[in-house]
C-alpha positions in Angstrom: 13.3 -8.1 -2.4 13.7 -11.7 -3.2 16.3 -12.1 -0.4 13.9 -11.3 1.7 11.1 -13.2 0.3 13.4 -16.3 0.8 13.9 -15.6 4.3 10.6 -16.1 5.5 9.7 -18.8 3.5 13.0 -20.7 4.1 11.4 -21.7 7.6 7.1 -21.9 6.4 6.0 -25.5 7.6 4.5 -26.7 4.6 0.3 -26.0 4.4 0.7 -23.4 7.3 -1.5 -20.6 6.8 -0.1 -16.9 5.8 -2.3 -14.1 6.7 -1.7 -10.5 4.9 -3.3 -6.9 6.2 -4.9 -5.7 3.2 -4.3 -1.6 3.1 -0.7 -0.5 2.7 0.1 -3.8 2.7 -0.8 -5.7 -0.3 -1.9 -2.3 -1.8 -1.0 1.6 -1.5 -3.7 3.2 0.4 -6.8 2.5 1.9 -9.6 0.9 0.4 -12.3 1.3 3.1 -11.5 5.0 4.0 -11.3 5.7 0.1 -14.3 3.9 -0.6 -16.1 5.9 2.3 -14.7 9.2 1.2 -16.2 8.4 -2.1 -19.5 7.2 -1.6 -20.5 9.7 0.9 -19.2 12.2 -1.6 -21.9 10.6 -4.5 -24.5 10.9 -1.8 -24.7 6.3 -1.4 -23.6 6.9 2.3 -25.6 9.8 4.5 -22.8 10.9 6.6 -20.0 13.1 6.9 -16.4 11.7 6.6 -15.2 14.5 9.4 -17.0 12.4 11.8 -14.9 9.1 10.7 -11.5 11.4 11.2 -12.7 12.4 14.6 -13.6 9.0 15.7 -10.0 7.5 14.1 -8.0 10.4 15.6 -9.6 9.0 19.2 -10.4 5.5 18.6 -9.2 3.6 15.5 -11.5 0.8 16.2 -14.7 2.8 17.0 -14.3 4.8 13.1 -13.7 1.4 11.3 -16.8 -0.3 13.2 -18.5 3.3 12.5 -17.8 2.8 8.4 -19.7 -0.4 8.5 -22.6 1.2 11.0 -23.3 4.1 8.3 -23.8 0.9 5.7 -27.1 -0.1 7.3 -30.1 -0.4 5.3 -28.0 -1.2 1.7 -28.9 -3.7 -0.3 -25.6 -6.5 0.2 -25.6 -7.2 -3.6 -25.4 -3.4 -4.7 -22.9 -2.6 -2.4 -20.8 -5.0 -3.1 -21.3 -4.1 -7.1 -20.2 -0.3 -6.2 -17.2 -2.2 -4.4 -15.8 -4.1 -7.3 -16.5 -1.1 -9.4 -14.7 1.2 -6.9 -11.6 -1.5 -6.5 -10.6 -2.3 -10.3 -11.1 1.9 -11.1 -9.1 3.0 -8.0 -7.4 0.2 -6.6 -6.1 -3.0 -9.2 -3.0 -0.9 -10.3 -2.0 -0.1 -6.8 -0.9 -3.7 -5.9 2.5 -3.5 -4.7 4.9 -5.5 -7.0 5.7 -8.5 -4.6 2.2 -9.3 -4.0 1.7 -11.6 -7.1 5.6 -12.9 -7.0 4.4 -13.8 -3.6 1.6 -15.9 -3.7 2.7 -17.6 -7.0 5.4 -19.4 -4.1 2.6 -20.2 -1.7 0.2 -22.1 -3.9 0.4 -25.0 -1.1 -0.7 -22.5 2.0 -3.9 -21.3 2.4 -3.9 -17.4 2.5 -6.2 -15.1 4.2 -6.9 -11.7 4.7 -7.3 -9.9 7.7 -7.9 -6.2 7.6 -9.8 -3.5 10.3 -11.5 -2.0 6.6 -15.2 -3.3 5.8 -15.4 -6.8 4.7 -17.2 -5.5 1.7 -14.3 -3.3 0.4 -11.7 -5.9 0.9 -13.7 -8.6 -0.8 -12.7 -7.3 -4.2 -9.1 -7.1 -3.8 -9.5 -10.4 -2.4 -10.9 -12.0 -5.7 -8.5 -10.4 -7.8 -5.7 -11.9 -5.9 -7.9 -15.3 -5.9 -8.5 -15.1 -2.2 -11.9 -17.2 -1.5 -14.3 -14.9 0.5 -14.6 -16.9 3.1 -10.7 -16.5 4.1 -11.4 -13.0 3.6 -11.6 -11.0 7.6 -12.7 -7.7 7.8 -15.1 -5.2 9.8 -19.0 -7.0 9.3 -22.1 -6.8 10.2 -25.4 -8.9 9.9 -27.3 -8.8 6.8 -31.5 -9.3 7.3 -33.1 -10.0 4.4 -30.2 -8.8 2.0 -29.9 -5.3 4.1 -26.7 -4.6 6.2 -27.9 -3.9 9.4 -25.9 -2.1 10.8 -24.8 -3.7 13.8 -20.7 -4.7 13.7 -20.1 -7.7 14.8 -17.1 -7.3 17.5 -14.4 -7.0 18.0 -13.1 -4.9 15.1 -10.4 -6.8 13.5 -7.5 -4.4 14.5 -4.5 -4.7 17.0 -5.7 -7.8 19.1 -9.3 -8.0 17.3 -7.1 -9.3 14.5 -6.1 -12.3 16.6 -9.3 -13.2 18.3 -11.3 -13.3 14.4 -7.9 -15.7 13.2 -8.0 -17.8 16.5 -12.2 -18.1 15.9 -11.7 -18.8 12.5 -9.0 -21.7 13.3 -6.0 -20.7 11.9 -2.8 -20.2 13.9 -0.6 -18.1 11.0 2.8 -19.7 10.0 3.6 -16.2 8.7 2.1 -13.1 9.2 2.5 -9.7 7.1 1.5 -6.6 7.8 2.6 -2.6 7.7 1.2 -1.1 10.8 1.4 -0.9 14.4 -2.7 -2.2 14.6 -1.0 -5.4 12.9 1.6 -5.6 16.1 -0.9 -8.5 17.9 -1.3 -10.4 14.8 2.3 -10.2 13.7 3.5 -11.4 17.2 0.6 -14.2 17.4 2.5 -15.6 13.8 5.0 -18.3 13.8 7.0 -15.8 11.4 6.2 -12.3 10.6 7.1 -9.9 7.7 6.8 -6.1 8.3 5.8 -4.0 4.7 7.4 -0.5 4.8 8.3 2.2 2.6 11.5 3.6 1.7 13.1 5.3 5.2 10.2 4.4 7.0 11.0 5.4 10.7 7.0 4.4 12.1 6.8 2.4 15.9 6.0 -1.1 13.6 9.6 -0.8 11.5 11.7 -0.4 14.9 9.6 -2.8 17.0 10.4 -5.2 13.5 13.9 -4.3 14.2 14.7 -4.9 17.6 12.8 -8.3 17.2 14.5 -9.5 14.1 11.6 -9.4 11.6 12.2 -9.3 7.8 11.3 -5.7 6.6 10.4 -5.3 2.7 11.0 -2.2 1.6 8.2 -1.1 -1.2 
């Protein structure tokens, strides 16, 4: 692992931003659809989750903007309270072990996340890794009065949606890292990139990493 930690930081220009996906990449699983899955399950959210896998089976991007529309009318601050709750019961101790390692080496680089899950759900794991919120990118929508409207700001943050919200916010990544083939656009926009996979991972992102030379961690 460490040999391959050294290989993309041998080239980092020094203070050059490194963006990370959040789900299956700087944790097992995925926050937003878990959180989804659970709240509409304790009757927070009024919807059923069978319509989210019908949407993602056709249009990725259309189910993760739909898991923010099915927020509206919430109170900002309680959701984010069921989020923090929801992240340190179901998510702290799924951090992959190279996350912290990681960051502890780019102290002098300004990280972001960037993830097509709600902005809400990400915020959390963002804190604990002591991301600020506002380098935090995820699925959002405006908030009148305290109340999530509803209404997603576009595009979704997923395949090139990733690098249209990084190019708005500024920041040209000197390394990218991601685990799937949505983070293909944002990886390739990167000065460097590093692909997160599992053990014999076979998936379109891990042989497009391969026939263009990018680092692979195996987790």
């Amino acid at each position: 692992m460490s040999a391959v930690i050294d290989r993309v930081l041998r080239d980092l220009q020094p203070g050059a931003p490194v963006v990370f996906d959040a789900d299956g990449t700087l944790w097992r699983g995925d926050v937003g659809e878990d959180f989804l899955r659970w709240a509409i399950h304790r009757g927070l959210i009024d919807a059923r989750y069978e319509t989210y896998e019908a949407l993602l089976a056709d249009s990725p991007a259309r189910a993760y903007g739909w898991a923010v529309e099915v927020m509206a009318g919430h109170l900002e601050s309680e959701l984010l309270t069921h989020a923090r709750t929801f992240f340190s019961e179901r998510f702290a101790g799924r951090l992959f072990p190279y996350v912290r390692p990681l960051l502890a080496r780019l102290t002098q680089h300004p990280v972001w996340l960037c993830s097509a899950s709600p902005f809400w759900m990400v915020l959390p794991g963002a804190e604990a890794l002591g991301v600020p919120a506002e380098r935090v990118i995820g699925v959002r929508c405006a908030v009148d009065q305290g109340r999530l409207t509803g209404v997603v700001d576009a595009p979704v943050p997923a395949g090139p949606g990733k690098v249209t919200w990084l190019q708005r916010h500024g920041v040209t990544p000197g390394l990218a890292v991601g685990n799937g083939d949505l983070d293909v656009d944002m990886l390739t926009f990167a000065a460097r990139a590093l692909v997160i996979a599992p053990p014999d991972s076979s998936n379109a992102l891990v042989h497009h990493a391969r026939r263009h030379d990018w680092p692979i961690l195996i987790t």
